[in-house]
C-alpha positions, 0 to 999 in steps of 0.5 A, spaced: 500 500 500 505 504 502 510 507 499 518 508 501 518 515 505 522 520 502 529 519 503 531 524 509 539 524 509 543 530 512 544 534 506 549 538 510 554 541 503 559 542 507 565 539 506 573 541 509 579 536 509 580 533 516 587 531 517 587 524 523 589 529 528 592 525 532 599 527 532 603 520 532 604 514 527 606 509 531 602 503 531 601 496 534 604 492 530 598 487 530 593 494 528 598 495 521 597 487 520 590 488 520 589 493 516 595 492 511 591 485 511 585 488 509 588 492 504 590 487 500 584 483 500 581 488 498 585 490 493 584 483 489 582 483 483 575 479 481 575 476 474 568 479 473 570 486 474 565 486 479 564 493 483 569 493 488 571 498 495 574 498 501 575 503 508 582 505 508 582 503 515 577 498 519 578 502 525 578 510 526 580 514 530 574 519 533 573 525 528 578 522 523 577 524 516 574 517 513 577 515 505 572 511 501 576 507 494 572 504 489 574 501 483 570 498 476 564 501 476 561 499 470 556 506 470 559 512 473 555 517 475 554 522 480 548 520 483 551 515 486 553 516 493 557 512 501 552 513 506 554 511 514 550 509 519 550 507 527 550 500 528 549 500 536 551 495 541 542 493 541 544 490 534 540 494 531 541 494 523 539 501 521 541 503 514 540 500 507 540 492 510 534 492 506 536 495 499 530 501 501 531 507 506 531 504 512 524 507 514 525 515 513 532 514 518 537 518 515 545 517 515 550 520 519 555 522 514 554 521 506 557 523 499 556 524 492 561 519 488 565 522 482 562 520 476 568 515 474 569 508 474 575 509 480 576 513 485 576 515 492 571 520 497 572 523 504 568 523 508 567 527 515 570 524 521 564 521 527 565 520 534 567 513 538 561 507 536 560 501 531 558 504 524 556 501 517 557 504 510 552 502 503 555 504 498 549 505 493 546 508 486 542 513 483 541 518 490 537 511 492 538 505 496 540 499 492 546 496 493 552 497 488 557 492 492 555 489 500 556 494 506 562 494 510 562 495 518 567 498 521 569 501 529 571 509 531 574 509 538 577 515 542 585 513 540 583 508 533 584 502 537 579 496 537 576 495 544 571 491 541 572 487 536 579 486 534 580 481 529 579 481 522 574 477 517 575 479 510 573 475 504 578 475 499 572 478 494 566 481 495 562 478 489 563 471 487 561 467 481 556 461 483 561 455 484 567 459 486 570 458 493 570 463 497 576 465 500 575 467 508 581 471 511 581 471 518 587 474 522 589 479 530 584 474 535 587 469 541 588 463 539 581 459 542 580 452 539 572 454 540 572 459 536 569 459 530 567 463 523 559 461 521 556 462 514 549 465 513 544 466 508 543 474 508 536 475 507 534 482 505 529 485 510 532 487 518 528 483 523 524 479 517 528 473 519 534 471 523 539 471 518 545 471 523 548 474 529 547 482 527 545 482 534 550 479 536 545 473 540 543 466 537 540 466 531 538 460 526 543 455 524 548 457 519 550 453 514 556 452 513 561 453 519 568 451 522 572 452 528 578 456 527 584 454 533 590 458 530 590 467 531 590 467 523 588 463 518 584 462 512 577 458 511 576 456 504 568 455 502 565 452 496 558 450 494 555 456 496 549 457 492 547 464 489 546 469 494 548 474 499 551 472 505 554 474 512 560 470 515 561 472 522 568 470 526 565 468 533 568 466 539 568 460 544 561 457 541 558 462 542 556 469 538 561 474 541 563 478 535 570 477 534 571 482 528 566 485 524 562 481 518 564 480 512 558 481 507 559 477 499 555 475 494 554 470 491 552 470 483 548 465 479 552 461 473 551 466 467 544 464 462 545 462 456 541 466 453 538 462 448 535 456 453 530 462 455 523 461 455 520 467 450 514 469 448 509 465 445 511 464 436 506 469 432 501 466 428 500 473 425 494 475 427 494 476 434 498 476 441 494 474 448 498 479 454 496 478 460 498 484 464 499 484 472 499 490 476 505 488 483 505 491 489 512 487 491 512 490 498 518 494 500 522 490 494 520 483 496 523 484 502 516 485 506 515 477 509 523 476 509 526 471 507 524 468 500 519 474 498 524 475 492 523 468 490 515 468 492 515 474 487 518 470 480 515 463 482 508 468 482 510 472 476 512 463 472 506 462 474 500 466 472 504 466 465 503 473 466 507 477 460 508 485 462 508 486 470 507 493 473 511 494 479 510 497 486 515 499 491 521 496 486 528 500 483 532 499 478 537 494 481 530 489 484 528 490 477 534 486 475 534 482 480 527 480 478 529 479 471 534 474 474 531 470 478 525 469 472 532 467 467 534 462 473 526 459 472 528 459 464 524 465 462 527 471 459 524 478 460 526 486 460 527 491 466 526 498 465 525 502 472 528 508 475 531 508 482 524 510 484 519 505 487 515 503 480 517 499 475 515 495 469 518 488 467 515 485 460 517 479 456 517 484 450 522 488 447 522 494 451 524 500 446 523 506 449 523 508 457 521 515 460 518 518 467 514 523 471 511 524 476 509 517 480 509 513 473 515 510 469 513 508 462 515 502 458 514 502 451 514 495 448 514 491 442 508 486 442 510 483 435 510 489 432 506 493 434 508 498 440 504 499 448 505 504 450 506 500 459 505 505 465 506 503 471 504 508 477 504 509 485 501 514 487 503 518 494 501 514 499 499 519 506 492 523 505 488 516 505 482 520 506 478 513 505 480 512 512 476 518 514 468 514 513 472 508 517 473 512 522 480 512 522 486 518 520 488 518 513 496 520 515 494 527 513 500 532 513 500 537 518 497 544 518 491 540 514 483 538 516 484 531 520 491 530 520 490 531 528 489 524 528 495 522 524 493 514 523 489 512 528 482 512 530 478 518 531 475 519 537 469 523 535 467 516 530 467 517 523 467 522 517 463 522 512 463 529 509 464 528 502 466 535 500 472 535 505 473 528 503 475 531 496 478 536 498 483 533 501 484 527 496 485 533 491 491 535 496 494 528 496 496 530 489 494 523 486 488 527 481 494 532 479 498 525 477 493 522 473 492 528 470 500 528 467 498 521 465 493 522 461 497 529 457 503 524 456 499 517 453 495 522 449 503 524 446 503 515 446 496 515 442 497 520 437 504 516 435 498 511 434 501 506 440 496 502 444 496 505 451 496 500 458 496 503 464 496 500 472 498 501 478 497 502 486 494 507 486 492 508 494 485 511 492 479 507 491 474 508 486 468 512 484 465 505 481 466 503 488 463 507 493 456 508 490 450 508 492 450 500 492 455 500 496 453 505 501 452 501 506 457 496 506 465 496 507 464 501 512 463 506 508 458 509 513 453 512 508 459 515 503 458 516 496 464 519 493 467 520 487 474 519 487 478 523 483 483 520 480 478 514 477 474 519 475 478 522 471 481 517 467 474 516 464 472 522 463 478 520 458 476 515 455 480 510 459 476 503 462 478 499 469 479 492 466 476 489 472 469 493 473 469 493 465 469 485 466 465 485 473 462 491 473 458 490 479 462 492 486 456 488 490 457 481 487 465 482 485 468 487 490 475 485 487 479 487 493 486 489 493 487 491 500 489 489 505 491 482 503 492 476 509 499 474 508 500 468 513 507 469 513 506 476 518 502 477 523 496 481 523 498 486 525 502 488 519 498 488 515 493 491 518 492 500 519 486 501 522 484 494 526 478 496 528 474 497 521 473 494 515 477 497 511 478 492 504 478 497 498 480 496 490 486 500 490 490 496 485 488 497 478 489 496 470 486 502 465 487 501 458 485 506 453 480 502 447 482 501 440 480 497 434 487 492 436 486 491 442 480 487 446 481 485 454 479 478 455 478 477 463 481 479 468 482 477 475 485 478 482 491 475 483 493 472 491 490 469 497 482 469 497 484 471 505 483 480 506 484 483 514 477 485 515 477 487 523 485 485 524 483 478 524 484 473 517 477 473 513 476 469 507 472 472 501 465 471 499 463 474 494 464 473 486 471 475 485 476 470 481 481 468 484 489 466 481 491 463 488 499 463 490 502 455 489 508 457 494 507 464 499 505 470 498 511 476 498 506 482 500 501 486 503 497 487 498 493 482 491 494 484 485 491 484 479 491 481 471 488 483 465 489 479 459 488 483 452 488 479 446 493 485 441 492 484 433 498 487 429 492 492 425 485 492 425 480 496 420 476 501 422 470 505 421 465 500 422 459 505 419 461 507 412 457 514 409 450 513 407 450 514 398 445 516 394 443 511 388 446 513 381 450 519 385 458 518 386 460 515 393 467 515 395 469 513 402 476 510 405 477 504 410 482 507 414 487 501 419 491 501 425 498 498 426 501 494 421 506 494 416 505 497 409 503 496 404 496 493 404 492 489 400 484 489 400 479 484 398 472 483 399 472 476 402 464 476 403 458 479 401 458 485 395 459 491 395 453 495 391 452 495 384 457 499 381 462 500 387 468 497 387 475 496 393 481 499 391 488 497 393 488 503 397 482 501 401 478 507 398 471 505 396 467 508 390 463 509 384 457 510 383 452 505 385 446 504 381 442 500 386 439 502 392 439 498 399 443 495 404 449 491 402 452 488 407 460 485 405 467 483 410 473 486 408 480 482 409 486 486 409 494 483 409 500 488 410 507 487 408 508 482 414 503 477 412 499 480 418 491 479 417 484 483 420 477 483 417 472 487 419 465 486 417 461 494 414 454 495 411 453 502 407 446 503 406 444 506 399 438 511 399 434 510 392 434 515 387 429 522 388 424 521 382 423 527 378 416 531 379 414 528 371 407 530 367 401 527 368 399 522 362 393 520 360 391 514 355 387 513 350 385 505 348 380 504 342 378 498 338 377 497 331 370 494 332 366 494 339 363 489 338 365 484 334 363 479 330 366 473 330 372 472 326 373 479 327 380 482 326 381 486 331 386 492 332 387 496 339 390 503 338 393 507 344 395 514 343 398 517 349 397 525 351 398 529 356 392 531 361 390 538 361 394 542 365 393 549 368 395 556 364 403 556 365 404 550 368 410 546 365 408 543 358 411 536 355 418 538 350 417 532 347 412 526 345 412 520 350 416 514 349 416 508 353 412 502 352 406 500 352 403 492 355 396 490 353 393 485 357 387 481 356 383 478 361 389 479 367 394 475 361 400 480 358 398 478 350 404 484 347 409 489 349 409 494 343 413 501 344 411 507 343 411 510 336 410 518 336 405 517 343 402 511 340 401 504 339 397 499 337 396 491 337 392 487 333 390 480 336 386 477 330 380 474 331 378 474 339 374 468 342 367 470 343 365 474 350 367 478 353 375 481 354 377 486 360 383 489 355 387 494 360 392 497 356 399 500 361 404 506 359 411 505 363 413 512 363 419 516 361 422 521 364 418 526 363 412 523 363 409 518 369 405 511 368 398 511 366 393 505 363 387 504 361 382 499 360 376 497 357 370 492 355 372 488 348 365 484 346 365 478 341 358 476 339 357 469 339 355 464 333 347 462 331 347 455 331 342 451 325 341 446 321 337 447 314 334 441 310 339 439 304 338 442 297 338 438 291 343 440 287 341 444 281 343 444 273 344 450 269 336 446 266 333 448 273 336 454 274 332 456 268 326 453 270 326 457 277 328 464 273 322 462 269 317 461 274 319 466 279 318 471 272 310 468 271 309 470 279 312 477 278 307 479 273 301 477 275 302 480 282 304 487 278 297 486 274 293 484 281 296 492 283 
């Protein structure tokens, strides 16, 4: 949860040349061989060009003047820099034991290496006591080499410890002997030099007689009867260690202990574990947010270990690191090359980092953040790793507790502790306070930089501690509940990030706060006592404080998201078992923190297609459009893998659409694009084309006429169509020409001819029609003048009578005359008769 406090050396600048002052060189002849026997250990050069130094004395004189040397410094800079510390009679490490700033305690004397390789620094002198001196990098607290301890007296005589133990280097490759000088002690056939593992973290576990009392066993140890004499170690494993020289079977000190590391066999870096083969279409990476707690150093001994084996075993491929630097950044790349994978460091000698099984191409820092831009199978991520300030925690104040606010502030007469008065609950003043934390300020210089990282065209991932809940948390739905006491509060920092457009992975895949509350804070660990894990032991003060933003984009999908560590949290200072919904990744060995972590896992494709509405297009107007992709390497090849496009449209090489679509509708297509890497995306569009406006056309008429109506059978019929427009009012616009088109006749709801027009008319002419009647319609397609029109009429065809007369006997020339003749008689007797 908690940061490192700030660093609170004496910054004293003042510097002037102090010379013994002691006024006499003489010697015991015992003091010049103890130092001119440290001296040449020292000096001994270690094949690997490991950083080397030494005091030039192991006993001062008070006040005297304190010569540091180094030698192979592989990176010289100027803000690498000696400090001592006090180590009293109490057996008490202060200083940098744990790599960290041993809790806010300044040294006593420090100084600024000159930027070299080599050299020397002189420090002021200190009066009489046992000290301590860390040789460290980068104005932080990781070690460059192992501490020295050494002892100022009033005369620069030993009165306590007399001897002297040295090894012959300060670092030793993995499967060398170390060579263990002893020399200026009574010759005892009890005493004896024991060899234990040094373990990060003062007072996380007994890791040797520093308190000059019993410890747990050493591992390896002999006597050593002689007043000198040397003592070679061999199989030690990789690992810081302490050896102490120890007088009568007991643990009196009787020299300072010397400190040296053991380095692992270099790696062939072939053998590593990389990232999984690239298919060409797409990369999982999970991404773990780590609060390592204090450098893995919180549980003690084997919290680094914890740390890699958690990191093996979640597959996680990019983590984001709380509480770390520089040097446990490396360490942690070792120790996952020792597990056989390979992986990159980038972390300033601040407490955030960033580890990645990719390629890490650039790096930079601000504010609380540090940043890793990576290359996922190229495409490039941008990683932010954050640990915002760690005092101001107002969401202590509903709780009932104090937030470590500063003082001169509302509230920071409580300090940590519980608030007689009971909780608070005003939401303003909560606010106000937690926008003086400056954690809000924070992101706001996050979203600035990331915007710089989308505008390159980088995917953006961000996580971190961020010691402030969410505003998706603290709702009305969970008012009543976690201790909040009613609270509504719409944290800053979360608010923020999306107001710009960032999505918390673990809310975007379990958004309900009630059923998946996802806490982070505060973790059981079954290797502390409740007590250390707790800072308000009578509330419930489980909260979601560590975290994983991302910033959406076509390549880019998040897959799930869990909590990652013990199902265990502190509720109340005891060990309680979460109940709810939540995910959990438990730990198969131990848990190194105080905190769980969370994983996101996204799925990365090299490019994607955007856009996925294309522009409304008008029929039979020109449309022009453009499929626009993110990532990749150019050029690109389109195609249309599914469906068609609109009639009269195509897909260019460039990915642009046009023509001119000469239908209308809704045309559904996929499109499929490879860039020069062989990489493919599809995308699946629809573009809706709009029919054609109809122009206002002239109103037509129809005229049908038939040839006989009725007709008699055997009629050969003719119908004729003239085409004309309707009557119009004076000055409304007149035909500029005669109608075309066509004309379909149907007869009886049959098509019997389609003839075209011809000057505004045509005619069909069906020869003989049944008898009946015919309902003969008669239809005008229209032009573009001119809209459709019909006609129908009734056409009749009379039926045939049926008879049946007596047949007529056939009559000769002969008979015709006789018919004519009395035809002829007849005629004229009626005239006659009139």
């Amino acid at each position: 949860m908690f940061e490192l406090s700030e660093k609170k050396r004496n910054h004293a600048r003042k510097r002037r040349e102090v010379g013994d002052g002691q006024g006499w060189i003489g010697r015991a002849c015992l003091l010049l061989a103890l130092m001119l026997c440290s001296w040449l250990w020292a000096q001994r050069a270690h094949a690997a060009g490991e950083v080397q130094w030494q005091l030039d004395r192991q006993v001062y004189a008070a006040s005297a003047p304190i010569k540091v040397r180094f030698q192979n410094l592989a990176a010289p800079s100027a803000k690498h820099w000696v400090g001592i510390w006090a180590y009293p009679d109490s057996g008490a490490r202060a200083g940098a034991w744990d790599r960290a700033s041993n809790g806010g305690k300044g040294s006593l004397k420090w100084a600024y290496l000159p930027a070299a390789a080599s050299g020397e620094v002189t420090l002021q002198g200190l009066a009489p006591g046992r000290y301590s001196a860390f040789l460290l990098a980068n104005d932080g607290y990781d070690w460059l080499s192992t501490p020295i301890i050494f002892q100022v007296t009033a005369d620069g005589v030993a009165v306590k410890e007399k001897g002297l133990l040295a090894s012959n280097q300060r670092v030793f490759d993995e499967g060398s002997t170390v060579s263990l000088a002893y020399d200026g002690i009574t010759a005892s056939a009890r005493n004896w030099i024991g060899v234990w593992k040094y373990e990060d973290g003062p007072g996380a576990k007994a890791d040797g007689p520093w308190s000059f009392a019993q410890s747990n066993a050493s591992d390896p140890w002999k006597y050593v009867t002689a007043a000198s004499g040397t003592w070679d170690v061999a199989n030690l494993p990789a690992g810081t260690y302490a050896a102490f020289l120890l007088a009568n079977d007991g643990y009196e000190w009787l020299a300072p202990p010397a400190v040296f590391e053991v380095k692992a066999k270099p790696i062939d870096p072939s053998t590593l574990i990389g990232p999984p083969a690239f298919d060409g279409r797409s990369t999982e990476l999970k991404v773990l947010q780590f609060n390592v707690w204090l450098r893995a150093t919180g549980v003690g001994a084997g919290g680094a270990d914890m740390v890699a084996d958690v990191i093996r075993d979640t597959g996680a491929d990019v983590i984001t690191l709380s509480e770390t630097g520089a040097a446990y950044g490396l360490r942690l790349v070792n120790d996952l090359a020792q597990r056989g994978y390979r992986f990159h460091s980038y972390g300033p000698d601040k407490d955030v980092g960033v580890v990645s099984r990719y390629p890490i191409l650039e790096t930079g820092e601000f504010n609380r953040f540090s940043k890793a831009v990576i290359d996922v199978n190229g495409t490039p991520v941008a990683v932010y790793s954050g640990h915002l300030e760690y005092q101001w925690y107002v969401c202590y104040l509903p709780r009932g507790y104090g937030g470590g606010t500063p003082g001169g502030n509302p509230t920071s007469e409580y300090g940590w502790n519980k608030i007689a008065s009971g909780p608070i609950t005003d939401v303003p003043l909560i606010l106000d306070l937690n926008e003086k934390s400056g954690r809000p300020e924070s992101i706001r210089q996050f979203v600035a930089d990331a915007k710089k990282e989308r505008d390159k065209g980088r995917l953006v991932l961000m996580a971190g501690d961020f010691n402030e809940p969410s505003h998706l948390d603290w709702s009305a739905a969970t008012r009543d509940l976690y201790d909040h006491h009613g609270a509504i509060v719409p944290w800053q920092s979360t608010t923020l990030l999306e107001q710009a457009g960032y999505l918390d992975a673990y809310r975007v895949r379990f958004p309900d706060p009630v059923t998946h509350p996802g806490f982070t804070w505060p973790s059981d660990n079954p290797a502390v006592p409740t007590s250390r894990l707790t800072w308000a032991p009578e509330a419930d003060e489980r909260d979601r404080i560590d975290y994983v933003f991302f910033q959406p984009d076509a390549r880019l999908q998040l897959q799930g998201a869990t909590v990652v560590g013990p199902r265990k949290s502190i509720v109340k200072n005891q060990r309680v078992e979460e109940a709810g919904g939540d995910p959990f990744i438990e730990p198969l060995t131990g848990w190194p923190t105080d905190h769980k972590s969370v994983m996101a896992t996204f799925v990365i494709k090299p490019l994607a297609l955007t856009l996925p509405e294309l522009s409304r297009g008008k029929q039979n107007e020109a449309y022009r459009g453009a499929l626009t992709v993110l990532g990749g390497a150019a050029p690109f090849t389109y195609r249309i893998s599914k469906g068609d496009l609109p009639p009269g449209m195509t897909l260019a090489g460039d990915g642009t659409l046009g023509g001119t679509p000469t239908a209308s509708g809704l045309f559904a297509f996929t499109v499929q694009v490879e860039d020069a890497r062989g990489s493919v995306a599809e995308r699946d569009y629809s573009v809706e084309i709009a029919a054609a406006e109809q122009p206002v056309k002239i109103r037509s008429k129809v005229q049908l006429t038939s040839s006989s109506n009725p007709a008699k059978p055997g009629d050969q019929l003719r119908f004729t169509v003239s085409v004309v427009m309707e009557p119009v009012a004076e000055g409304s616009a007149k035909a500029a020409a005669l109608p075309t088109g066509h004309v379909e006749f149907t007869d009886n709801g049959v098509l019997a001819a389609t003839v075209p027009l011809q000057d505004g008319q045509a005619g069909w002419a069906p020869g003989a029609l049944q008898p009946g009647k015919h309902a003969i319609v008669a239809s005008y397609s229209g032009d573009v003048q001119f809209a459709a029109a019909s006609m129908s009429m009734t056409q009749e065809v009379s039926a045939v009578v049926a008879s049946n007369p007596a047949p007529v006997p056939g009559l000769n020339d002969f008979g015709l005359w006789l018919v004519g003749l009395a035809l002829a008689v007849l005629g004229g007797r009626r005239l006659r008769r009139h």
